[in-house]
mmCIF file of the C-alpha atoms, coordinates in Angstrom:
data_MODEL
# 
_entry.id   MODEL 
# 
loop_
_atom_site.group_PDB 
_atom_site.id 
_atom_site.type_symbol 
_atom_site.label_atom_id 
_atom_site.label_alt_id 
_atom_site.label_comp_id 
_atom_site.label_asym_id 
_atom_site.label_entity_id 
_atom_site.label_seq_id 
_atom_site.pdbx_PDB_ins_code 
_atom_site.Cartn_x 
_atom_site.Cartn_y 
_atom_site.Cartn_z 
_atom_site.occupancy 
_atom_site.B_iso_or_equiv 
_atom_site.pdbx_formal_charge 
_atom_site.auth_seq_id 
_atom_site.auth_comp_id 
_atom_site.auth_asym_id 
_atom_site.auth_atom_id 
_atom_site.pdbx_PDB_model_num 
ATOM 1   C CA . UNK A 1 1   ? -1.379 -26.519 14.554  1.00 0.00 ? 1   UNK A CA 1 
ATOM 2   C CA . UNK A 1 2   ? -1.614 -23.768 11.793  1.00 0.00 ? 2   UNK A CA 1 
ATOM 3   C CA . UNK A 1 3   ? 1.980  -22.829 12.054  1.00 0.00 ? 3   UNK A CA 1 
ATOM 4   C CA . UNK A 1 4   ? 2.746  -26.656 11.395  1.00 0.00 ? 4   UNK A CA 1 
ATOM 5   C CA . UNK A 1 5   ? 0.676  -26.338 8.354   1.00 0.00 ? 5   UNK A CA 1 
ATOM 6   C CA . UNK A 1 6   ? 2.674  -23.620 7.189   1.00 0.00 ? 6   UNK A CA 1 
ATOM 7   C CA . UNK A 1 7   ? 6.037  -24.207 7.897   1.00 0.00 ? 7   UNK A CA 1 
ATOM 8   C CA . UNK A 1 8   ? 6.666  -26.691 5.515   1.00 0.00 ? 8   UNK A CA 1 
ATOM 9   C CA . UNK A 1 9   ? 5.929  -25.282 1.918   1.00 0.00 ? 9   UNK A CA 1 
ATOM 10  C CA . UNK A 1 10  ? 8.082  -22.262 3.833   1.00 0.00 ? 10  UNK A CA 1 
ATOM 11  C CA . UNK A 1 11  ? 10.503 -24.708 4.065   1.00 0.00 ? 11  UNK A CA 1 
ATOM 12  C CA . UNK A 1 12  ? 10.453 -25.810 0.975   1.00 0.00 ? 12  UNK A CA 1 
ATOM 13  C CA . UNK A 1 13  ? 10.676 -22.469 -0.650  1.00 0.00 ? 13  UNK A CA 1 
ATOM 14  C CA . UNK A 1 14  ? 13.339 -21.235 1.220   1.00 0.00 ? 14  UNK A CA 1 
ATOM 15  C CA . UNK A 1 15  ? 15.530 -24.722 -0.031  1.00 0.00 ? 15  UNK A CA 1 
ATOM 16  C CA . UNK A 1 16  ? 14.094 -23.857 -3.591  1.00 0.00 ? 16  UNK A CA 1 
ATOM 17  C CA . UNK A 1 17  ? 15.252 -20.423 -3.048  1.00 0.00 ? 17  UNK A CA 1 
ATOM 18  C CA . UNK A 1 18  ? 18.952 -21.572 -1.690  1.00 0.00 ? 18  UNK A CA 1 
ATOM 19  C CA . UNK A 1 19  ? 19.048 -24.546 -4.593  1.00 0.00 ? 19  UNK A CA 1 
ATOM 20  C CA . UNK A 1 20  ? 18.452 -21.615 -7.319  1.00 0.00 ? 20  UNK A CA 1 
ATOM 21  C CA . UNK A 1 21  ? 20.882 -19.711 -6.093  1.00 0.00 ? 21  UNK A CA 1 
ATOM 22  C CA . UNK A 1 22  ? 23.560 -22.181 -5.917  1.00 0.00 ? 22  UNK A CA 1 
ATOM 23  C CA . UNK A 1 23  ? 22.232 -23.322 -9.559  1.00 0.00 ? 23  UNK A CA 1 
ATOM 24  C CA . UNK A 1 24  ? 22.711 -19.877 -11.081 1.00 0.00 ? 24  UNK A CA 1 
ATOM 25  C CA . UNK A 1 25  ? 26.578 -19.472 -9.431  1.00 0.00 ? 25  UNK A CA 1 
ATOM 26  C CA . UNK A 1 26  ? 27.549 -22.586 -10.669 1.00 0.00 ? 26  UNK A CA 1 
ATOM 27  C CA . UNK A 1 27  ? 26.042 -21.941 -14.003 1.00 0.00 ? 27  UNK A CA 1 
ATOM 28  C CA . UNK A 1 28  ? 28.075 -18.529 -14.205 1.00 0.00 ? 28  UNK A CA 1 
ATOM 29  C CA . UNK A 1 29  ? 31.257 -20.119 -13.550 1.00 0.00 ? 29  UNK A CA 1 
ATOM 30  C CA . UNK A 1 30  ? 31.025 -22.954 -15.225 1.00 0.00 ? 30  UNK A CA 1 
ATOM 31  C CA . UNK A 1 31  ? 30.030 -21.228 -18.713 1.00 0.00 ? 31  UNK A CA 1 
ATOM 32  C CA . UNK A 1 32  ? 32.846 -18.786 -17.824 1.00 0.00 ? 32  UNK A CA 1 
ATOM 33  C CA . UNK A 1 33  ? 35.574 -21.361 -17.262 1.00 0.00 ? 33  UNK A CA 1 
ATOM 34  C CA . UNK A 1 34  ? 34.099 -23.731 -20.639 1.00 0.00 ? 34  UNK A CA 1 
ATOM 35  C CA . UNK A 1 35  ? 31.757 -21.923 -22.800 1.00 0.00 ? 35  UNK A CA 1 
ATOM 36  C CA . UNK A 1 36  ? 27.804 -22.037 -23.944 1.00 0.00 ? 36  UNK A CA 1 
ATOM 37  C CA . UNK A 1 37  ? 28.568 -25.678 -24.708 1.00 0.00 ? 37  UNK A CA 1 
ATOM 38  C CA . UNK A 1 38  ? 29.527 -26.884 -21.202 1.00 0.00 ? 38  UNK A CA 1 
ATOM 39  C CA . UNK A 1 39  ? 27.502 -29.765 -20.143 1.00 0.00 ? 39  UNK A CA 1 
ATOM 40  C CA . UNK A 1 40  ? 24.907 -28.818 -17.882 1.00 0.00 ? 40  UNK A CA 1 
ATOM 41  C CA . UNK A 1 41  ? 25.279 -32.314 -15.687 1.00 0.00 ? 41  UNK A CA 1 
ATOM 42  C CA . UNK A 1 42  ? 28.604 -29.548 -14.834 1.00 0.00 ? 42  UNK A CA 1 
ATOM 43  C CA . UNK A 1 43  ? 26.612 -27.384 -13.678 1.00 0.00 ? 43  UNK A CA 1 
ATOM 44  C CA . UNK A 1 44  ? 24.466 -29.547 -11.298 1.00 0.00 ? 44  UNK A CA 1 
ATOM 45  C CA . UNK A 1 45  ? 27.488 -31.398 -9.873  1.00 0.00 ? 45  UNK A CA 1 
ATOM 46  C CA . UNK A 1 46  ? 28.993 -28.086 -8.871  1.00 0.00 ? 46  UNK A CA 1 
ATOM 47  C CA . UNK A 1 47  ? 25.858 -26.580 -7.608  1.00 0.00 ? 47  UNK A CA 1 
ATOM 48  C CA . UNK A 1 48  ? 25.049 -30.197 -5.775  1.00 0.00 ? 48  UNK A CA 1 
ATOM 49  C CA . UNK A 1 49  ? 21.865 -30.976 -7.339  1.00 0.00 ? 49  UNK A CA 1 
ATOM 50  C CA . UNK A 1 50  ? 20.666 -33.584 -8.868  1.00 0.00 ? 50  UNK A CA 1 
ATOM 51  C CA . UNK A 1 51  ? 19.565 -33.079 -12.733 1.00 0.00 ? 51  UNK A CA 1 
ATOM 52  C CA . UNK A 1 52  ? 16.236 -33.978 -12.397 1.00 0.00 ? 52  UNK A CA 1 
ATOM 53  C CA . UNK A 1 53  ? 15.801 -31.177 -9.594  1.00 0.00 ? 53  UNK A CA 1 
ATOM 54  C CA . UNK A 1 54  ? 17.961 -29.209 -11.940 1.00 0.00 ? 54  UNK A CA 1 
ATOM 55  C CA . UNK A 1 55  ? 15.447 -29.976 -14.748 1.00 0.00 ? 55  UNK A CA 1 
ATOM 56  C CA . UNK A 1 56  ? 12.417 -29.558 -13.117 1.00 0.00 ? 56  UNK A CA 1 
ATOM 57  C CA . UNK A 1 57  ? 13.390 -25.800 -12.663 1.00 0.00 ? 57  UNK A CA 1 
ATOM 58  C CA . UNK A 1 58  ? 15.122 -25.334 -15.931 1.00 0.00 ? 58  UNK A CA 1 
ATOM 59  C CA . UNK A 1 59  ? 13.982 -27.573 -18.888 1.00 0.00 ? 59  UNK A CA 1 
ATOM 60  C CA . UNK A 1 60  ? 16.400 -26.196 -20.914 1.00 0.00 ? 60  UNK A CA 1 
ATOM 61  C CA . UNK A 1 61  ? 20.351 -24.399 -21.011 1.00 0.00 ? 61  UNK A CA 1 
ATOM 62  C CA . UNK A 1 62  ? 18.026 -21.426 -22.367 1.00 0.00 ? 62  UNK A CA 1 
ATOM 63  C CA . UNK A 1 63  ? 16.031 -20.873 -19.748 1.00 0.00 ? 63  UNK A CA 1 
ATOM 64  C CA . UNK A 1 64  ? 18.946 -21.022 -17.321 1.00 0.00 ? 64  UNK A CA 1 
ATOM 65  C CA . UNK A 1 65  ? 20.688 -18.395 -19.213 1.00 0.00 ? 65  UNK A CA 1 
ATOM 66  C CA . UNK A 1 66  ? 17.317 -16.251 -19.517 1.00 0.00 ? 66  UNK A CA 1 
ATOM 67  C CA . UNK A 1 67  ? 17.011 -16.737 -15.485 1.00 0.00 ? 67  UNK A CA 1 
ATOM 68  C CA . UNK A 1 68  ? 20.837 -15.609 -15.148 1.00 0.00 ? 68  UNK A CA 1 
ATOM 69  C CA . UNK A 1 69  ? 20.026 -12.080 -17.292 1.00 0.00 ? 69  UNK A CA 1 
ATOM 70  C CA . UNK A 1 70  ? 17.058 -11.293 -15.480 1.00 0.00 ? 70  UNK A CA 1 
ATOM 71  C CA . UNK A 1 71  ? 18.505 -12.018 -11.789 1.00 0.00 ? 71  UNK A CA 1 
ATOM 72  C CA . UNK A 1 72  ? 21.865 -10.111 -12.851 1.00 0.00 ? 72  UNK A CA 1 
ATOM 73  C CA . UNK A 1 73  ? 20.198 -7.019  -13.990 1.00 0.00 ? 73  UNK A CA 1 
ATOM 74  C CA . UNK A 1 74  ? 17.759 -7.091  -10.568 1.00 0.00 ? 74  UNK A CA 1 
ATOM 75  C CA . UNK A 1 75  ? 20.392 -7.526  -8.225  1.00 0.00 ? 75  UNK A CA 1 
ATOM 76  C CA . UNK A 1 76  ? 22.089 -3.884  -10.257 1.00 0.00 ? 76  UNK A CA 1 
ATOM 77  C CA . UNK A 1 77  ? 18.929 -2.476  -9.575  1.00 0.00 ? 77  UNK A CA 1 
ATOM 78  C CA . UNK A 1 78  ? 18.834 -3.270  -5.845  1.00 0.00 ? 78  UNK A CA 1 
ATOM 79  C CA . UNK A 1 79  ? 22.433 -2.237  -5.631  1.00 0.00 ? 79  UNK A CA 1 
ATOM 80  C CA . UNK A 1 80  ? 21.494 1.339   -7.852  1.00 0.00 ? 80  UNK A CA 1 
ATOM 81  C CA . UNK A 1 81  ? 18.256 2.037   -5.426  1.00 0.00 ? 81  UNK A CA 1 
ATOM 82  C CA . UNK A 1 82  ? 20.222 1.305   -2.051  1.00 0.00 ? 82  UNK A CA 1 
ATOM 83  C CA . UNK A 1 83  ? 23.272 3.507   -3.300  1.00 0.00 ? 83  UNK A CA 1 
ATOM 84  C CA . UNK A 1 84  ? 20.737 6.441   -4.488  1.00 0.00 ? 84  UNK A CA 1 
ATOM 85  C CA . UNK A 1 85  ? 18.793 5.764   -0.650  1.00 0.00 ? 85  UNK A CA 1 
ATOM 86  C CA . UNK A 1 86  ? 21.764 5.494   1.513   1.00 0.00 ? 86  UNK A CA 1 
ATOM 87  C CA . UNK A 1 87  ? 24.796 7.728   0.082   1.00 0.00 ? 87  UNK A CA 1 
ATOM 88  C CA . UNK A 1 88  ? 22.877 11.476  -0.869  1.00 0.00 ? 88  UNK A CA 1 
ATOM 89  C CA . UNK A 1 89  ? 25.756 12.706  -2.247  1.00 0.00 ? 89  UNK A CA 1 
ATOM 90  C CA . UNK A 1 90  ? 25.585 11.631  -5.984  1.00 0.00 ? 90  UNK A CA 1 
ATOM 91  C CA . UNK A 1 91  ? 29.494 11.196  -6.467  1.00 0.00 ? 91  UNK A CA 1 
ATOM 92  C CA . UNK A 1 92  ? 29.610 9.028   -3.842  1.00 0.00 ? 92  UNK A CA 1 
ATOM 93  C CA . UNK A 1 93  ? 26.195 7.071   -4.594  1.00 0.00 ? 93  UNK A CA 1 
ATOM 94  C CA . UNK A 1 94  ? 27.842 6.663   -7.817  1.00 0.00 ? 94  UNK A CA 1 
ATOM 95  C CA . UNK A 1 95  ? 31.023 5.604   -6.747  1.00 0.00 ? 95  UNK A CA 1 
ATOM 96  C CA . UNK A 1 96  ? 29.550 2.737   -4.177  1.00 0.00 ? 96  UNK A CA 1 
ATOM 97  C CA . UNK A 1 97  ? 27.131 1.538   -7.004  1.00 0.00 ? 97  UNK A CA 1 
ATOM 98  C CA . UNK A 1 98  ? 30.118 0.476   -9.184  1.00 0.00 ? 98  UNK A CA 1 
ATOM 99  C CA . UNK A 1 99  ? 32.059 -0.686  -6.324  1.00 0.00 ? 99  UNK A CA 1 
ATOM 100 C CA . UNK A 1 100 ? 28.833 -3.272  -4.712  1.00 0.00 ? 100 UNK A CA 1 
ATOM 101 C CA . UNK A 1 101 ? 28.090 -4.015  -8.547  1.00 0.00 ? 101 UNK A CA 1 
ATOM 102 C CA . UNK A 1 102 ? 31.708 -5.291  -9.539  1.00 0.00 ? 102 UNK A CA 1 
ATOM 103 C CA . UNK A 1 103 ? 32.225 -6.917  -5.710  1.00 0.00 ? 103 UNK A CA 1 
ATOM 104 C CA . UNK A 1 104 ? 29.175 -9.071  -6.431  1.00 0.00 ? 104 UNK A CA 1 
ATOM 105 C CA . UNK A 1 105 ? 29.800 -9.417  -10.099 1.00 0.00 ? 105 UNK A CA 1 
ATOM 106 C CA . UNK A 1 106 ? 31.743 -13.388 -9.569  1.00 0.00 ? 106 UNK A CA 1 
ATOM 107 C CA . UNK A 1 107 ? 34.254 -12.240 -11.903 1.00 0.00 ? 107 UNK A CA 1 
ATOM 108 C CA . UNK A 1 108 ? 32.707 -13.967 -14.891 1.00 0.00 ? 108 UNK A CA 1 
ATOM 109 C CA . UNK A 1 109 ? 31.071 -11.146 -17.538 1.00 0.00 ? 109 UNK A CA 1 
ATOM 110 C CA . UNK A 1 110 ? 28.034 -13.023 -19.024 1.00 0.00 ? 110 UNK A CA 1 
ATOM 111 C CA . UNK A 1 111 ? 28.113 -10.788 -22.273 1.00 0.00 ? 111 UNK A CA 1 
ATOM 112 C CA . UNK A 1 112 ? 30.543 -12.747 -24.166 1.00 0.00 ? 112 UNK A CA 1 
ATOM 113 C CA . UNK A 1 113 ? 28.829 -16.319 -23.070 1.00 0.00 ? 113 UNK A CA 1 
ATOM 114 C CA . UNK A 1 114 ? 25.391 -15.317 -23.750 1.00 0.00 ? 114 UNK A CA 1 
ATOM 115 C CA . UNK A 1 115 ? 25.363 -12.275 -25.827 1.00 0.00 ? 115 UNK A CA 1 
ATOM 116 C CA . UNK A 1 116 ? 23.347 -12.892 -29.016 1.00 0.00 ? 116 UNK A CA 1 
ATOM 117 C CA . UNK A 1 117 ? 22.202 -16.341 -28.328 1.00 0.00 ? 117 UNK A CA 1 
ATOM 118 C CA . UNK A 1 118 ? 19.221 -15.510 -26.550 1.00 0.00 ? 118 UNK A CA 1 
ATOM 119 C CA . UNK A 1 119 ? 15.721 -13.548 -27.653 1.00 0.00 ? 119 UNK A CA 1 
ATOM 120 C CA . UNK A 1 120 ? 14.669 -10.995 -25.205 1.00 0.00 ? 120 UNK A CA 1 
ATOM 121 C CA . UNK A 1 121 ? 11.451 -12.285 -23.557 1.00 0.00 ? 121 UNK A CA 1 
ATOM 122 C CA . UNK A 1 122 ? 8.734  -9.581  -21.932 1.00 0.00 ? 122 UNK A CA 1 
ATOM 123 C CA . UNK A 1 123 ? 10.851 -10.858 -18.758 1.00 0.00 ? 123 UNK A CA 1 
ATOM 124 C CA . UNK A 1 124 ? 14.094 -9.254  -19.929 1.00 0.00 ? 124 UNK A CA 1 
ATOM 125 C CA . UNK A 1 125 ? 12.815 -6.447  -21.382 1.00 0.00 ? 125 UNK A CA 1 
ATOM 126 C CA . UNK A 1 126 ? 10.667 -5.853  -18.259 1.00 0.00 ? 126 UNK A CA 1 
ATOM 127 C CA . UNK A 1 127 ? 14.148 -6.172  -16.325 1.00 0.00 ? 127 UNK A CA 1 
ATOM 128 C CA . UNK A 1 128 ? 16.244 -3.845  -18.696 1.00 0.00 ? 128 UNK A CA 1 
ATOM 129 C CA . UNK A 1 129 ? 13.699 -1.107  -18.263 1.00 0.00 ? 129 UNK A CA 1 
ATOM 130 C CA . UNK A 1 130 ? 13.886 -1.067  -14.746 1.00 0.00 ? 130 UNK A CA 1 
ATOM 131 C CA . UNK A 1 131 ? 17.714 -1.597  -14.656 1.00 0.00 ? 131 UNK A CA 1 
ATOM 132 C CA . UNK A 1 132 ? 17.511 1.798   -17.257 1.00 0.00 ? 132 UNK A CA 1 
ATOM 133 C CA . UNK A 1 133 ? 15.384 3.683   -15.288 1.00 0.00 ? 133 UNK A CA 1 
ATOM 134 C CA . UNK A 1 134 ? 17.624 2.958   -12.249 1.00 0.00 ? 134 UNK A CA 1 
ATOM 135 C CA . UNK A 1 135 ? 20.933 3.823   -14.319 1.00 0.00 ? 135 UNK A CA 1 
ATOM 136 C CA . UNK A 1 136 ? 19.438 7.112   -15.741 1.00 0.00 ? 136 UNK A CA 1 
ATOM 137 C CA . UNK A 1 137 ? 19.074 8.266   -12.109 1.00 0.00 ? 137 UNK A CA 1 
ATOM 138 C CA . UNK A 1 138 ? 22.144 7.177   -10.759 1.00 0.00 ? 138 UNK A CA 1 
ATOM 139 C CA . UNK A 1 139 ? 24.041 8.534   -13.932 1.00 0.00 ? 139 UNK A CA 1 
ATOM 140 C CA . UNK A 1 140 ? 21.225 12.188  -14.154 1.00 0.00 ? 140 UNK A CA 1 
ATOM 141 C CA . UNK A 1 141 ? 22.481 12.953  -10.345 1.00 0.00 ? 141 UNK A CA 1 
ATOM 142 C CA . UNK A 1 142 ? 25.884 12.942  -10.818 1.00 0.00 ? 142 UNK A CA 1 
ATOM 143 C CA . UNK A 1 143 ? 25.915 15.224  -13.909 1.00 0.00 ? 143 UNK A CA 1 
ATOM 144 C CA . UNK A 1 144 ? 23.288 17.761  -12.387 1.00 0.00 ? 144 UNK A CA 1 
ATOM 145 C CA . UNK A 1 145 ? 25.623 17.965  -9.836  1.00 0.00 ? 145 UNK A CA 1 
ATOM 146 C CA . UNK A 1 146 ? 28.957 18.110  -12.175 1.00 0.00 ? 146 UNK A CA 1 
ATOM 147 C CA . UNK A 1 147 ? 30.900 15.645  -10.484 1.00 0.00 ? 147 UNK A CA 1 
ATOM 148 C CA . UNK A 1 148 ? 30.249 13.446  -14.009 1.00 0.00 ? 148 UNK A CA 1 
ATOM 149 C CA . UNK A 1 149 ? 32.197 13.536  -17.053 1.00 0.00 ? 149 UNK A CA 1 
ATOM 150 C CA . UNK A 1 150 ? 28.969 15.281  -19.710 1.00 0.00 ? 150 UNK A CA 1 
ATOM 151 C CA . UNK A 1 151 ? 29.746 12.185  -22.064 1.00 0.00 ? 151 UNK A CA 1 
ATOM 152 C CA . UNK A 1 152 ? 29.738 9.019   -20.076 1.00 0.00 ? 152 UNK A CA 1 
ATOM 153 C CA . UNK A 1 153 ? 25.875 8.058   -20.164 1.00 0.00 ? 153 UNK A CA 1 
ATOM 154 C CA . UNK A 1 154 ? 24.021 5.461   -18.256 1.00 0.00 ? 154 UNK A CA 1 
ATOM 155 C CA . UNK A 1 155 ? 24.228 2.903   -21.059 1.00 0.00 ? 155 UNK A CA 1 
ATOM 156 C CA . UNK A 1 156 ? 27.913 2.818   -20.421 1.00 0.00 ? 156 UNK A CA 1 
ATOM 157 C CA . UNK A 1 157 ? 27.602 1.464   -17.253 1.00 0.00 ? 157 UNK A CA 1 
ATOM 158 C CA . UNK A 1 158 ? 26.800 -2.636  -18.234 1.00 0.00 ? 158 UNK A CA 1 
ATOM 159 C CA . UNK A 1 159 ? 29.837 -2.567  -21.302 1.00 0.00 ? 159 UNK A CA 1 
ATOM 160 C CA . UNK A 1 160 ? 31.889 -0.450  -18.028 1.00 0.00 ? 160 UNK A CA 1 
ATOM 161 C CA . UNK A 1 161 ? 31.222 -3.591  -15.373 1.00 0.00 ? 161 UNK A CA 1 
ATOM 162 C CA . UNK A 1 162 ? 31.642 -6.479  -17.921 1.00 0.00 ? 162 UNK A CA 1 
ATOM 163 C CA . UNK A 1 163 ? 35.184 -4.447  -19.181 1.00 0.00 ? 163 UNK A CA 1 
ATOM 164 C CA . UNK A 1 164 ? 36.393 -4.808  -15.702 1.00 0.00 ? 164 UNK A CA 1 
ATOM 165 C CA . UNK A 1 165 ? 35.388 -7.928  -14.445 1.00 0.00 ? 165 UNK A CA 1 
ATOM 166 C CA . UNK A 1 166 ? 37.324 -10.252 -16.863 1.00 0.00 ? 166 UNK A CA 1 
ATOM 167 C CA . UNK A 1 167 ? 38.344 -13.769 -15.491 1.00 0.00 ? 167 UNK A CA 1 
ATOM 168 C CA . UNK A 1 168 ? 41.846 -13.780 -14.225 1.00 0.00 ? 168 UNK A CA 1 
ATOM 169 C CA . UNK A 1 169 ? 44.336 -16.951 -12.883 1.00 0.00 ? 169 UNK A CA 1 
ATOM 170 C CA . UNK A 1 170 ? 44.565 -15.357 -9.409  1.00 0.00 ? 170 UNK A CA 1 
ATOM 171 C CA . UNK A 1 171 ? 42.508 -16.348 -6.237  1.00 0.00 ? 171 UNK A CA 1 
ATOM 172 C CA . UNK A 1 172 ? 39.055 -15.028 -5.387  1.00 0.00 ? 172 UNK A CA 1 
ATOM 173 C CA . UNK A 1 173 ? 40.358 -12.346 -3.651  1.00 0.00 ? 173 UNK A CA 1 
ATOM 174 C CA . UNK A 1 174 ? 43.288 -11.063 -5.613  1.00 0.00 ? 174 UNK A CA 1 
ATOM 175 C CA . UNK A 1 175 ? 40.882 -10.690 -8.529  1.00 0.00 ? 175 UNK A CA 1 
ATOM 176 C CA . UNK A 1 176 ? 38.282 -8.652  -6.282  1.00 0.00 ? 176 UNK A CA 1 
ATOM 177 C CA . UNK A 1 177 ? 41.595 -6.472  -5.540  1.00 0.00 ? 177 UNK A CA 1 
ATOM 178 C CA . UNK A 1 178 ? 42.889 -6.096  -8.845  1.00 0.00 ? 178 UNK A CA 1 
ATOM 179 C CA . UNK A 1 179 ? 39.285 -5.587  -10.289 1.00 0.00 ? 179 UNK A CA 1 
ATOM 180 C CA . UNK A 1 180 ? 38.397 -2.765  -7.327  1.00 0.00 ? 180 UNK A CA 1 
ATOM 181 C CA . UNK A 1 181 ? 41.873 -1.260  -7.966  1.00 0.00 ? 181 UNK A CA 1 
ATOM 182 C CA . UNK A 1 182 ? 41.388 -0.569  -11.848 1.00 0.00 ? 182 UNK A CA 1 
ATOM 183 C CA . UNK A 1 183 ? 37.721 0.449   -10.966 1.00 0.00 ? 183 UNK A CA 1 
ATOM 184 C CA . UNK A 1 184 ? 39.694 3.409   -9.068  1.00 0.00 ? 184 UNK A CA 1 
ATOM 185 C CA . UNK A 1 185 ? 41.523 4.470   -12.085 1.00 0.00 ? 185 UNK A CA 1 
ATOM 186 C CA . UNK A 1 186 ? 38.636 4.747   -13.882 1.00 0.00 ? 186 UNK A CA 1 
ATOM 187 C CA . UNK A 1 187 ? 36.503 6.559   -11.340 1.00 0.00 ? 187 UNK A CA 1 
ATOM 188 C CA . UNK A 1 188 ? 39.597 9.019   -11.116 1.00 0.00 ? 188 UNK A CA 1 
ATOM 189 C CA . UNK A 1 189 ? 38.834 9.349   -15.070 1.00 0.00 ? 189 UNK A CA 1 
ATOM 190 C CA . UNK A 1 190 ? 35.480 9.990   -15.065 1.00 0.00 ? 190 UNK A CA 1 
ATOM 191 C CA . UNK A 1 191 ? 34.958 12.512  -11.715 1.00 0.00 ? 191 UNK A CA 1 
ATOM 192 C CA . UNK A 1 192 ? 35.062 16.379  -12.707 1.00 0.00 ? 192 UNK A CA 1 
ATOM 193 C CA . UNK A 1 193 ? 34.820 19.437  -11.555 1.00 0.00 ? 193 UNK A CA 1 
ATOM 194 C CA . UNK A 1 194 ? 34.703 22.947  -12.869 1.00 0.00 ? 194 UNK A CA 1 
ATOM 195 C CA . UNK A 1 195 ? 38.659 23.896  -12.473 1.00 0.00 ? 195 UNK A CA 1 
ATOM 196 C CA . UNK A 1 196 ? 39.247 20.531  -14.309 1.00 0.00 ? 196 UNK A CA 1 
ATOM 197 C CA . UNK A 1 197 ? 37.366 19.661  -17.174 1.00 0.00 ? 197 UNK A CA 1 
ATOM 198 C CA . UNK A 1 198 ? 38.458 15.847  -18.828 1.00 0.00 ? 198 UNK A CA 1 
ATOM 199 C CA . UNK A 1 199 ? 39.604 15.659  -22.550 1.00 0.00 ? 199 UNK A CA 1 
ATOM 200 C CA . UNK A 1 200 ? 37.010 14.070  -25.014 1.00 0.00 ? 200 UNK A CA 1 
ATOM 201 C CA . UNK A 1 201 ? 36.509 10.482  -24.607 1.00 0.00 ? 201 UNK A CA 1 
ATOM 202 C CA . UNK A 1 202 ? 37.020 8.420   -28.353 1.00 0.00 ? 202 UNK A CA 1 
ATOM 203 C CA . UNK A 1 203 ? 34.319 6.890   -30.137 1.00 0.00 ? 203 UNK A CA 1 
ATOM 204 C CA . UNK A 1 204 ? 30.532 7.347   -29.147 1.00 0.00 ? 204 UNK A CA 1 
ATOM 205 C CA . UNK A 1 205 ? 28.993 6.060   -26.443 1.00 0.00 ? 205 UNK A CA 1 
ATOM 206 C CA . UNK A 1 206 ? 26.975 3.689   -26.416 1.00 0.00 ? 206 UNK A CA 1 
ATOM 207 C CA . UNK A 1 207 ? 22.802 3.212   -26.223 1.00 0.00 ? 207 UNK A CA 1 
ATOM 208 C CA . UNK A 1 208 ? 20.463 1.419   -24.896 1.00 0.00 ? 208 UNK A CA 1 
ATOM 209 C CA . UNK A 1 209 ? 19.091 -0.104  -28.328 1.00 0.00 ? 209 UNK A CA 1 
ATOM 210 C CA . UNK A 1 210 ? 22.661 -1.385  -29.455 1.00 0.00 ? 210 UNK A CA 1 
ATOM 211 C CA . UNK A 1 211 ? 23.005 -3.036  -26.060 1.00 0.00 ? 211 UNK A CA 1 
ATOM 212 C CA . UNK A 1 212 ? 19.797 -4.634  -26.579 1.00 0.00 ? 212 UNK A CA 1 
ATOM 213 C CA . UNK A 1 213 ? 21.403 -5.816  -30.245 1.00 0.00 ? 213 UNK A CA 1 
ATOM 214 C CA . UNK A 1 214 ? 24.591 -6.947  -28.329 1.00 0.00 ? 214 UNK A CA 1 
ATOM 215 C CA . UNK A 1 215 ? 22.593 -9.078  -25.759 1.00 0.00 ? 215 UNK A CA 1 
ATOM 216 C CA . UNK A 1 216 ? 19.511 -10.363 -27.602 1.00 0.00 ? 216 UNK A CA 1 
ATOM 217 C CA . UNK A 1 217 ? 19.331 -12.682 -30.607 1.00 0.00 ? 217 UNK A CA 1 
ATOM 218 C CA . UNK A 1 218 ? 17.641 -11.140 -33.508 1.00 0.00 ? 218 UNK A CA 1 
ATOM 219 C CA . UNK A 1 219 ? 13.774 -11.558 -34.205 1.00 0.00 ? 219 UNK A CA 1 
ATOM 220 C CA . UNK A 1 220 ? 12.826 -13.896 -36.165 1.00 0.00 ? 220 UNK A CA 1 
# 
């Protein structure tokens, strides 16, 4: 009897979970393919849910979008921890991070859709420290090791991954090809070693507070 008391909020969370998901794919490519002001019954007819389920979990485009950050930055941090876990050699923990990051990535950079429009709650900032922390790691064992271009920092990585996964008028799969291949030129770019040290990259890089100004909406 207990397990029949228990199996159906389990249930229910685990269609929650799946209706979520499906809610936040179909909310990428739909703002991707028509913009912030794309109608959000869009998004529910792609995802296959009904608006008031839709509303229930999101009152608002907002909070959609705010959901959509946070999950995007803790599925890099996942993919940052299990590349530093499973590859020990930091070239190629590096390497596979940028590969599973732009694989999953849907093709559809959020940056330009969101970028601005939205304040940073103690959710996303929560989430961008961690996704830091994880980045400084990743990014701090390849150059102790000096198999990292010295200038290309950790807050390159995000402006990096939304650089190279730009929408293109190919099928699924082409694009993962064509984004994967020009990830390989630029991998080739940044690896070193000491017979063969790389040419100074132009401009600056970037840091983690202009990022913040790039995603966030100012205070007040």
């Amino acid at each position: 009897m207990g397990d029949t008391h228990t199996s159906t909020p389990r249930g229910r969370r685990r269609e929650a979970d799946r209706n979520d998901a499906r809610l936040l794919q179909a909310a990428r490519e739909v703002f991707a393919e028509l913009g912030w002001d794309a109608p959000v019954s869009e998004i529910a007819r792609r995802a296959g849910i009904g608006m008031g389920s839709l509303y229930r979990r999101y009152p608002s485009k907002e909070l959609l979008a705010q959901r959509m950050r946070i999950v995007g930055m803790e599925q890099l941090v996942t993919q940052a921890r299990t590349a530093l876990t499973e590859e020990p050699d930091p070239w190629a923990a590096f390497a596979r991070f940028l590969r599973d990051a732009l694989s999953a990535g849907a093709g559809s950079p959020l940056l330009p859709l969101v970028g601005g429009r939205l304040p940073a709650t103690d959710d996303v900032v929560a989430a961008a420290a961690r996704l830091r922390a994880a980045l400084d790691d990743l990014v701090g064992g390849a150059h102790r090791a000096g198999v990292l271009r010295a200038d290309f920092t950790s807050a390159d990585i995000p402006l990096l991954l939304e650089h190279l996964s730009g929408r293109m008028p190919v099928t699924g799969q082409r694009a993962a090809e064509l984004h994967l291949r020009y990830l390989d030129l630029v991998l080739a770019g940044l690896r070193t070693s000491a017979a063969d040290q790389p040419t100074a990259l132009v401009g600056a890089a970037p840091h983690w507070a202009e990022l913040s100004e790039l995603w966030n909406a100012p205070e007040g």
